[in-house]
C-alpha positions as CSV (number, residue, x, y, z in Angstrom):
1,X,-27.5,-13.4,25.0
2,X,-27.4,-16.0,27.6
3,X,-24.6,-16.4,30.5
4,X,-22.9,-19.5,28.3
5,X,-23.0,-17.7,25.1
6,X,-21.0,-14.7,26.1
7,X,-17.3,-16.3,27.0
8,X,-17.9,-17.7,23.1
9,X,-18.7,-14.5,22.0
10,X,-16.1,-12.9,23.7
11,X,-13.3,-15.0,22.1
12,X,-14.8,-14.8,18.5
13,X,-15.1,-11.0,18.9
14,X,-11.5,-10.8,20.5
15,X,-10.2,-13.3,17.5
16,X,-11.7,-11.4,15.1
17,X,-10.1,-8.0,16.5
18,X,-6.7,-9.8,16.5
19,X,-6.8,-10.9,13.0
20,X,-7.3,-7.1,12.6
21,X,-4.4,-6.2,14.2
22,X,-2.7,-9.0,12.5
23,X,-3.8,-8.4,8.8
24,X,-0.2,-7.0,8.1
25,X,-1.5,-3.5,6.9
26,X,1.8,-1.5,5.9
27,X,2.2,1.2,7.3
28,X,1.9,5.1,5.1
29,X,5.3,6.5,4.2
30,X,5.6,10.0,5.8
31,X,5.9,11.7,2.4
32,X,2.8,9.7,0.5
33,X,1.3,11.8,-2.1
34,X,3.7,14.9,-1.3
35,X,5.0,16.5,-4.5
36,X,8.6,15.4,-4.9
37,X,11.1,14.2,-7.4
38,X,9.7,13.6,-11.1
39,X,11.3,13.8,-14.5
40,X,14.3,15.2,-15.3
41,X,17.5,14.8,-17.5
42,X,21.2,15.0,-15.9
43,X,24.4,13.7,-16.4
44,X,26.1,10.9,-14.4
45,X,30.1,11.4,-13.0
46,X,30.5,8.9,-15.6
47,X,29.6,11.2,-18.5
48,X,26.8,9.7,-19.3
49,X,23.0,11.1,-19.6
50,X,20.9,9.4,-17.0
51,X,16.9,10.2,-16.4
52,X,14.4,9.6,-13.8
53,X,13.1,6.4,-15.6
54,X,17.1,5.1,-14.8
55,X,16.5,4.5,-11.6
56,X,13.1,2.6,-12.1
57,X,12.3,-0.3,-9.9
58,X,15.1,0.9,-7.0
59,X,15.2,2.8,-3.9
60,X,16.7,6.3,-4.8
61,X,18.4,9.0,-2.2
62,X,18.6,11.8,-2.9
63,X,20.5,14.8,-1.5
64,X,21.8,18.2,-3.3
65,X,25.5,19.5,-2.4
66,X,28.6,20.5,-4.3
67,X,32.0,19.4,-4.3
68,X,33.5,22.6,-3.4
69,X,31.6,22.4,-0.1
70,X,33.9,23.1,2.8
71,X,32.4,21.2,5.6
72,X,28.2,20.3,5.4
73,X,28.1,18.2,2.3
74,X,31.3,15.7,3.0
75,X,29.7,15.3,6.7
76,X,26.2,14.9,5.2
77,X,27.6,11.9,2.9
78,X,29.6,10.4,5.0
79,X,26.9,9.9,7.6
80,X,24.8,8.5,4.2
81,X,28.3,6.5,3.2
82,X,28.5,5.1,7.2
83,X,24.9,4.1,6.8
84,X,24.9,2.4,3.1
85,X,27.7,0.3,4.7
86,X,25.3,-0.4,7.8
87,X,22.4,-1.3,5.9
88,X,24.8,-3.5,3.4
89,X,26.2,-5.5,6.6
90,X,23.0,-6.1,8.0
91,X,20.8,-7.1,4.8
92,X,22.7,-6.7,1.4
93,X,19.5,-8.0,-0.7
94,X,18.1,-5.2,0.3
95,X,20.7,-2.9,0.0
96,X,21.3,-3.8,-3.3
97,X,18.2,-1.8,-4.9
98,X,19.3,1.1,-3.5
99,X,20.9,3.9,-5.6
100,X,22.2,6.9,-3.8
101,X,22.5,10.0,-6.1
102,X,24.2,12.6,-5.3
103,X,23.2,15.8,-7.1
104,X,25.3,19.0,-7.2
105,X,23.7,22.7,-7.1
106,X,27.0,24.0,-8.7
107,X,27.1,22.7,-12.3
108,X,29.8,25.2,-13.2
109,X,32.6,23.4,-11.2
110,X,30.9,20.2,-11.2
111,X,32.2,18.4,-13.9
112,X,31.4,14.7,-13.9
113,X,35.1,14.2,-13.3
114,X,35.0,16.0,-10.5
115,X,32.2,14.5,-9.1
116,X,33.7,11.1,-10.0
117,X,36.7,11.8,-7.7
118,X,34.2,13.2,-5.1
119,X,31.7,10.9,-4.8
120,X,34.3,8.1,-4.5
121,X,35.4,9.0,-1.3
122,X,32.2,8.4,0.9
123,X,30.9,5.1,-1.0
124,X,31.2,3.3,-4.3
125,X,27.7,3.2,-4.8
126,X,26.9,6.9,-4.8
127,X,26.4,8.6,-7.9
128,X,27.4,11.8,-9.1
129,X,24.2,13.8,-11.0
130,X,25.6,17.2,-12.8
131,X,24.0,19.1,-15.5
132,X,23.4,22.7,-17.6
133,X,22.2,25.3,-15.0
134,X,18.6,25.1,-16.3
135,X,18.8,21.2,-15.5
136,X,20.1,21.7,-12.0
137,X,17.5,24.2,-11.5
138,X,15.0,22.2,-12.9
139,X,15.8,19.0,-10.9
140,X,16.5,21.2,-7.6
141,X,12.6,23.0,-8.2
142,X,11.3,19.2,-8.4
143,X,12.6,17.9,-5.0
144,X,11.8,21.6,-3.4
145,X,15.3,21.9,-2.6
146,X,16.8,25.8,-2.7
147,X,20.3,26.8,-3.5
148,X,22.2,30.0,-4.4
149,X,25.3,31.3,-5.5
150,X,27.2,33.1,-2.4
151,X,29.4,36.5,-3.0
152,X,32.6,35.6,-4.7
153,X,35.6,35.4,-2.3
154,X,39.0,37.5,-2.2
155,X,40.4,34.9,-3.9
156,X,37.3,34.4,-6.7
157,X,36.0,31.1,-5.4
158,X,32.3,31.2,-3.8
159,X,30.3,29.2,-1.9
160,X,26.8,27.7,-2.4
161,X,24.3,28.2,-0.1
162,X,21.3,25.1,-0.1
163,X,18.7,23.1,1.6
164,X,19.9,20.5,3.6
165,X,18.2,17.4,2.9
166,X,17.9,13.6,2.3
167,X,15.0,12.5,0.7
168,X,14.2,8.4,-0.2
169,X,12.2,7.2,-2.8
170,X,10.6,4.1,-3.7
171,X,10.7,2.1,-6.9
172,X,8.2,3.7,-8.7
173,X,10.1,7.3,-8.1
174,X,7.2,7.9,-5.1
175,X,8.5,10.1,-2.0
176,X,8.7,8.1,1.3
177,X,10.7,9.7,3.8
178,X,13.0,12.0,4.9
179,X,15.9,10.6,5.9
180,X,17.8,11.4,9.4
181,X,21.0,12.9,8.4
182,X,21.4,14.9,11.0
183,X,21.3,12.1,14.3
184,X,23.8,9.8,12.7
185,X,24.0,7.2,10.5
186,X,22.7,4.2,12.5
187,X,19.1,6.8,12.7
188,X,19.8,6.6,8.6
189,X,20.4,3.0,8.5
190,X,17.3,2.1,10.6
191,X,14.8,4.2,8.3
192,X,16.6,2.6,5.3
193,X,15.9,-1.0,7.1
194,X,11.9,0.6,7.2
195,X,11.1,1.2,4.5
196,X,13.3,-0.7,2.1
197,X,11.8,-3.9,1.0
């Protein structure tokens, strides 16, 4: 190649490189291809029997708690309440194909009016997911989540011990990320703001 030749080549080759760069590739969920979520059958705080195939074509969170919880589960969702509200403030098309389920591990308190009255208190969009025991276990199994029943108190109640989790899903019910409970809800907000389109 000759002297005046090579500046040309240069900027086609550099052009070309930056078109590259350019091309808008998206970038691969953390969870793509991982084994999460899938069918199941559950009932909604509203009495209702919802499936997977319910939430089609929105954003899904999902994280497992019960009602009875003294202390994780109500700061869990109202760090996912706090950032719901943030993402709604900052772009509420977006935020509008969202649907936040919350799904208990204790079915035999967790009546769907108890959820209803639960749920309500951290953000009007969250819904409440009970079911039979064999549902819950089926459901919990399918998002790898573990939870069991603690020794029963002096006073006969008990506590539920779980995973700890918030997991997003896109509209086809594909995994894409965990979600960052634990550094605040402006950390939630800003993956919600990622990957929500």
């Amino acid at each position: 190649m000759n002297e005046s030749a090579k500046p040309r080549f240069l900027l086609i080759l550099s052009l070309l490189f930056g078109l590259v760069g350019c091309s808008g590739a998206k970038e691969e969920p953390p969870l793509a291809g991982a084994s999460l979520g899938g069918r199941f059958t559950l009932i909604d705080h509203e009495g209702r029997t919802v499936t997977d195939r319910d939430f089609a074509g929105r954003y899904r969170i999902a994280y497992f708690g019960f009602a009875h919880c003294p202390d994780v589960c109500p700061t869990d969702l109202a760090v996912i309440g706090q950032a719901l509200r943030r993402f709604e403030e900052s772009d509420p098309k977006r935020a509008a194909r969202l649907a936040p389920t919350f799904i208990t591990v204790d079915p035999e308190r967790d009546t769907p009016k108890v959820l209803k009255d639960y749920v309500a208190a951290f953000h009007p969009k969250i819904v409440g997911l009970t079911g039979s025991p064999q549902q819950i276990a089926d459901v919990a199994k399918g998002h790898a989540v573990y939870y069991q029943k603690g020794d029963p108190s002096l006073g006969g109640g008990y506590n539920m011990n779980h995973s700890r989790i918030v997991i997003l899903f896109g509209p086809k019910g594909e995994p894409i990320a965990l979600l960052p409970y634990d550094r605040g809800s402006e950390a939630v907000a800003a993956e919600l703001r990622r990957w929500v389109t």
